[in-house]
DSSP file (Angstrom, degrees, kcal/mol; ACC not computed):
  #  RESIDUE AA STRUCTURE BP1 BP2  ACC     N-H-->O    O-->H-N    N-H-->O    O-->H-N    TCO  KAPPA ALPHA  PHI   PSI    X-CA   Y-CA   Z-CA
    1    1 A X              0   0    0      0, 0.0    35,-2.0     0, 0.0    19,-0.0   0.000 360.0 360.0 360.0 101.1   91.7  -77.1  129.6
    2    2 A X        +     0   0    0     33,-0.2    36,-0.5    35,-0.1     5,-0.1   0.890 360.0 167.4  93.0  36.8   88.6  -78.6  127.8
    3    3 A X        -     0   0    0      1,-0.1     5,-0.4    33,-0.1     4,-0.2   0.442  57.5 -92.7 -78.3-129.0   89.0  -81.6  129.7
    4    4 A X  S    S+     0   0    0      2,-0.1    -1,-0.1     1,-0.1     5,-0.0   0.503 131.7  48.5-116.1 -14.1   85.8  -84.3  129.6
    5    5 A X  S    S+     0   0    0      1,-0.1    -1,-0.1     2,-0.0    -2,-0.1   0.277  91.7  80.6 -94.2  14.2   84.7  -82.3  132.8
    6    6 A X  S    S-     0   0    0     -5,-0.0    -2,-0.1     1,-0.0    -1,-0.1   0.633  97.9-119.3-115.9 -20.4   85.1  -79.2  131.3
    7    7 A X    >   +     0   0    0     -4,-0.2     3,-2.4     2,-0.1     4,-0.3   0.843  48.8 162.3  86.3  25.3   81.7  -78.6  129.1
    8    8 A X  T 3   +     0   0    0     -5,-0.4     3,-0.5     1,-0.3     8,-0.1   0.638  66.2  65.9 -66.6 -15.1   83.7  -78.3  126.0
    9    9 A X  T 3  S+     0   0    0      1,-0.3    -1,-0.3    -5,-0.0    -2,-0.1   0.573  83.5  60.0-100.6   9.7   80.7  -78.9  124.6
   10   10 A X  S <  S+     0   0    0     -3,-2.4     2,-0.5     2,-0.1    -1,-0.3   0.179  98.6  91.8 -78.4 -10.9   78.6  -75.9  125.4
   11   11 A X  S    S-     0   0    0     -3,-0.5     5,-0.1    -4,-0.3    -4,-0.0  -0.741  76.5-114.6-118.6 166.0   81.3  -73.9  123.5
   12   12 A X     >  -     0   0    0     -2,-0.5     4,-1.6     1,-0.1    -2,-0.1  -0.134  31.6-115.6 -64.7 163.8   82.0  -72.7  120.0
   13   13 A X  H  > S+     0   0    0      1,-0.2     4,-4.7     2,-0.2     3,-0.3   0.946 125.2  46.3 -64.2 -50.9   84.9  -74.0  118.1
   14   14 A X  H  > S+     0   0    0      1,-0.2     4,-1.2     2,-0.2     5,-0.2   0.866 112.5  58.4 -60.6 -29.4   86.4  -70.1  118.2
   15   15 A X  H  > S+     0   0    0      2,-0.2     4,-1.9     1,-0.2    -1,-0.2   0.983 110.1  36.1 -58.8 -52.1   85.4  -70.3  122.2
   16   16 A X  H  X S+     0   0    0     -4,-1.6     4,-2.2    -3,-0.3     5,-0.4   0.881 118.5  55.8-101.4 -34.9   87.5  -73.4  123.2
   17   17 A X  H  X S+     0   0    0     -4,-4.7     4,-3.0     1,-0.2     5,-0.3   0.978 112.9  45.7 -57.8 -57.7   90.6  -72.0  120.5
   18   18 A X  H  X S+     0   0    0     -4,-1.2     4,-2.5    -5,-0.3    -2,-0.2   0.905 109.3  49.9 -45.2 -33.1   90.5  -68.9  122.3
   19   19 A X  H  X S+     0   0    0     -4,-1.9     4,-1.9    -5,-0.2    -1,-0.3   0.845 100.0  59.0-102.8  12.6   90.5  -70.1  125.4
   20   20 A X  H  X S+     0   0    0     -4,-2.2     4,-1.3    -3,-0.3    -1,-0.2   0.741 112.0  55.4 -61.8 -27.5   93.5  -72.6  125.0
   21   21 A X  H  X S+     0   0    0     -4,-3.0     4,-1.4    -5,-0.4    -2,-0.2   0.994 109.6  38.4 -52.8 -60.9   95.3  -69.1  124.1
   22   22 A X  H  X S+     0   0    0     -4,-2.5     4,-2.9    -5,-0.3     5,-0.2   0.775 108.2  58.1 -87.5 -29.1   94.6  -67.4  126.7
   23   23 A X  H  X S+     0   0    0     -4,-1.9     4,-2.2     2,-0.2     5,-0.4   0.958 109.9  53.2 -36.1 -71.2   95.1  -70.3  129.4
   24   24 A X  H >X S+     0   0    0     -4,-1.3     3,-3.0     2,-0.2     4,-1.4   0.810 110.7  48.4 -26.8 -94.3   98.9  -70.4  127.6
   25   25 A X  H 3< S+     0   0    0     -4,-1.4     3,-0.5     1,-0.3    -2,-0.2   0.580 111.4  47.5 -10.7 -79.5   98.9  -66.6  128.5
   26   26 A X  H 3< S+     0   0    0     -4,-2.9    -1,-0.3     1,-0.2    -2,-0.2   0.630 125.4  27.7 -49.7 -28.6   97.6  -67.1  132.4
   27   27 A X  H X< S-     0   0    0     -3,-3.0     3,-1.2    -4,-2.2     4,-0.4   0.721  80.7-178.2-121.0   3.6  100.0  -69.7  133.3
   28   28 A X  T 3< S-     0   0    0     -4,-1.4     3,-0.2    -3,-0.5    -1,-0.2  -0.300  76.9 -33.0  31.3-125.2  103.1  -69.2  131.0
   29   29 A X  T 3  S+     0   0    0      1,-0.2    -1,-0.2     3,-0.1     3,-0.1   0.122 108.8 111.9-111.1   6.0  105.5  -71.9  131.9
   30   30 A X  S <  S-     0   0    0     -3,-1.2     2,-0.3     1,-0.2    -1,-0.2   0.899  97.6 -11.4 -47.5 -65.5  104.5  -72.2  135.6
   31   31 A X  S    S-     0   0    0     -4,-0.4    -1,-0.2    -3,-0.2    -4,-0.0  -0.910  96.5 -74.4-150.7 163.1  103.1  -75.4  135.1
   32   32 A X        -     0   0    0     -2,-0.3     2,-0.4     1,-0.1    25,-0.1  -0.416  35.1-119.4 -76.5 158.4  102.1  -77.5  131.7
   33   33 A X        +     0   0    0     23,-0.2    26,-1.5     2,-0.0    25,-1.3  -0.727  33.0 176.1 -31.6  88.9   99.5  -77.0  129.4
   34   34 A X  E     -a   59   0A   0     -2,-0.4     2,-0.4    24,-0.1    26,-0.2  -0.651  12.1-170.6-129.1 115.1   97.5  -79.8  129.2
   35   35 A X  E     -a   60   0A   0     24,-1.6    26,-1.6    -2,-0.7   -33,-0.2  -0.814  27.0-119.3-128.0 163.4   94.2  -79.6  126.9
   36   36 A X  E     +a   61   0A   0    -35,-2.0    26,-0.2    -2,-0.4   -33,-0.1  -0.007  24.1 172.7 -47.3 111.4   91.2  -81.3  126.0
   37   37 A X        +     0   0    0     24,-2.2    12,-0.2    11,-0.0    11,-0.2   0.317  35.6 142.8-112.5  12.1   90.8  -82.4  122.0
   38   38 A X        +     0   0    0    -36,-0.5     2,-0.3    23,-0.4    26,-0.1  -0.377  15.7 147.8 -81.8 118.5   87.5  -84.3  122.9
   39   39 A X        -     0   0    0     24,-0.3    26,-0.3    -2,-0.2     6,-0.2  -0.973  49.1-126.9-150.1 151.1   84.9  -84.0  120.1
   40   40 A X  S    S+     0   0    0     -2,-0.3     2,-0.6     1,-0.1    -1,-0.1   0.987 100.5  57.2 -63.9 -40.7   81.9  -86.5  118.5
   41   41 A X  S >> S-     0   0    0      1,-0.1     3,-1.6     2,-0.1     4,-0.6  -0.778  84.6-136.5-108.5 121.5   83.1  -86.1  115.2
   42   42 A X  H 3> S+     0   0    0     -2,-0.6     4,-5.8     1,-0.3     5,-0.2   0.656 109.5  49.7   1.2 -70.9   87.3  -87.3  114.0
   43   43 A X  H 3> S+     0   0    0      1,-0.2     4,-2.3     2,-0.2    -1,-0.3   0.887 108.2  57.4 -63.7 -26.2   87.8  -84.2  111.9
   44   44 A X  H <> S+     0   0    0     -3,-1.6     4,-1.5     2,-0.2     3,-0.4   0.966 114.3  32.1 -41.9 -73.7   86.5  -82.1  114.9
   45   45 A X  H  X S+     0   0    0     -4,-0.6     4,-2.3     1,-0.2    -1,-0.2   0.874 107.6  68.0 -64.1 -34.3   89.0  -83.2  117.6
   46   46 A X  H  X S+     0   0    0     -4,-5.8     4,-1.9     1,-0.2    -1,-0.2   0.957 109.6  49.9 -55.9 -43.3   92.1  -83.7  114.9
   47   47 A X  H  X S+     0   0    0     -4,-2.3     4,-2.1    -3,-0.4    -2,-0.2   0.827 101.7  49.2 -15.0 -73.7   91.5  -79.8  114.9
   48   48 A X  H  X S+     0   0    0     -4,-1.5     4,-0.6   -11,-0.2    -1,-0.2   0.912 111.1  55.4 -56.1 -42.7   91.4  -78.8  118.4
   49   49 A X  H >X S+     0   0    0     -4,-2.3     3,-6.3     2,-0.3     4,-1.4   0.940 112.6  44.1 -43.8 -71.0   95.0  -80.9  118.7
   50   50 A X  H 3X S+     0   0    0     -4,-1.9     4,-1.8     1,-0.4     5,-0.3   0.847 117.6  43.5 -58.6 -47.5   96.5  -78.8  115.9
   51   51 A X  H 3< S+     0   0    0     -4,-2.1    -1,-0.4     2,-0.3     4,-0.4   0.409 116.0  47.4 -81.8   1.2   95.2  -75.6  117.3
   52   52 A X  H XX S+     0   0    0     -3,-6.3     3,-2.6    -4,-0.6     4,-0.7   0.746 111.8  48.6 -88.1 -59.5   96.1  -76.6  120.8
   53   53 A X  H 3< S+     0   0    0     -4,-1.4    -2,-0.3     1,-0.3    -3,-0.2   0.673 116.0  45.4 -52.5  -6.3   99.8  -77.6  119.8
   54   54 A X  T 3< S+     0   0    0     -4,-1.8    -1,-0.3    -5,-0.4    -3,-0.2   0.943 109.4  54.1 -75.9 -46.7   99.9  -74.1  117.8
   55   55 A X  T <4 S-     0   0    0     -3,-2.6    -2,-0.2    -4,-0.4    -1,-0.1   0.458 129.8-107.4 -64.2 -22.5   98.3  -72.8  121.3
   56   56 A X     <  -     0   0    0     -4,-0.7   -23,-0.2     1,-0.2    -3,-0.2   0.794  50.6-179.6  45.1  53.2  101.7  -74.6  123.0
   57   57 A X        -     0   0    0     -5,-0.4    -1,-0.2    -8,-0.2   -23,-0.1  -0.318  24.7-164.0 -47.2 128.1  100.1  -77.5  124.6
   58   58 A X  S    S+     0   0    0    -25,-1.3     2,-0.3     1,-0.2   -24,-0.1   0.605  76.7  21.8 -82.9 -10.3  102.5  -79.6  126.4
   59   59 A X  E     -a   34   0A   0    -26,-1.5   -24,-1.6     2,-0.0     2,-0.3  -0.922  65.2-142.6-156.3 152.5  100.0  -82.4  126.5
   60   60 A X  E     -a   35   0A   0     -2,-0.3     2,-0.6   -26,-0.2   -24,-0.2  -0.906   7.4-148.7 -98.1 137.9   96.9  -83.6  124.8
   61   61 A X  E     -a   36   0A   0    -26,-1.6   -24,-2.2    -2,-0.3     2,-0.6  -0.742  12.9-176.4-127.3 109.1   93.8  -85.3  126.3
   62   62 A X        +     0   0    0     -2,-0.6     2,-0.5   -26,-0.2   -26,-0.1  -0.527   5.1 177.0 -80.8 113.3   92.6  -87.4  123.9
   63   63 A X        -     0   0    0     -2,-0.6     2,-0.6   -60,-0.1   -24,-0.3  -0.942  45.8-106.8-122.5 148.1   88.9  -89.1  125.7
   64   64 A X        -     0   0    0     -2,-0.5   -24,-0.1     1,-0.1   -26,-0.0  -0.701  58.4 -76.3 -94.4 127.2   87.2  -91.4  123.1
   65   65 A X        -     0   0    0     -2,-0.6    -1,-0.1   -26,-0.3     3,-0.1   0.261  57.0 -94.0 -36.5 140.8   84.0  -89.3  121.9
   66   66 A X        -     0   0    0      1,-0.1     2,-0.6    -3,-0.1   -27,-0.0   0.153  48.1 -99.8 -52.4-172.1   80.9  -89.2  124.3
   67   67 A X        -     0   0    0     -3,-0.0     2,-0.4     2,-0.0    -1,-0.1  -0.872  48.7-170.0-112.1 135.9   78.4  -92.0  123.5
   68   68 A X        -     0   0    0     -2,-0.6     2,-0.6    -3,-0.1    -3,-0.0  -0.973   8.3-165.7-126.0 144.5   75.4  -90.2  121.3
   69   69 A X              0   0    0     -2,-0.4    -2,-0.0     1,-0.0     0, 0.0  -0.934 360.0 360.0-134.7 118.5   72.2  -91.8  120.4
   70   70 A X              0   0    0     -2,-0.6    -1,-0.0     0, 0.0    -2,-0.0   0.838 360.0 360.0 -67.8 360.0   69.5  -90.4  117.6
């Protein structure tokens, strides 16, 4: 969910919490949770973690932020 292929960056913050919810929802305990925390800025991605482990992520994927250039 929200992996580094996933286009986590076309969506709102409220987009990508919701859909770690709903993911949880669709697969119950069938197979793990494992989602995406990937954002350019720290406080961003320490976010998504806590709101996926609220979400009941079994796993993080932590990808070191895309390369940006002004």
């Amino acid at each position: 969910m929200a992996g580094t292929t996933g286009e986590y960056y076309a969506q709102t913050a409220e987009e990508r919490v919701m859909l770690m919810k709903l993911a949880k929802e669709l697969i119950k305990d069938r197979v793990p949770l494992i989602v995406g925390t990937s954002a350019i800025r720290t406080d961003d991605s320490i976010y998504f973690a806590e709101q996926a482990v609220a979400a009941g992520a079994d796993a993080l994927l932590i990808a070191t932020p895309p390369y940006a250039y002004r």
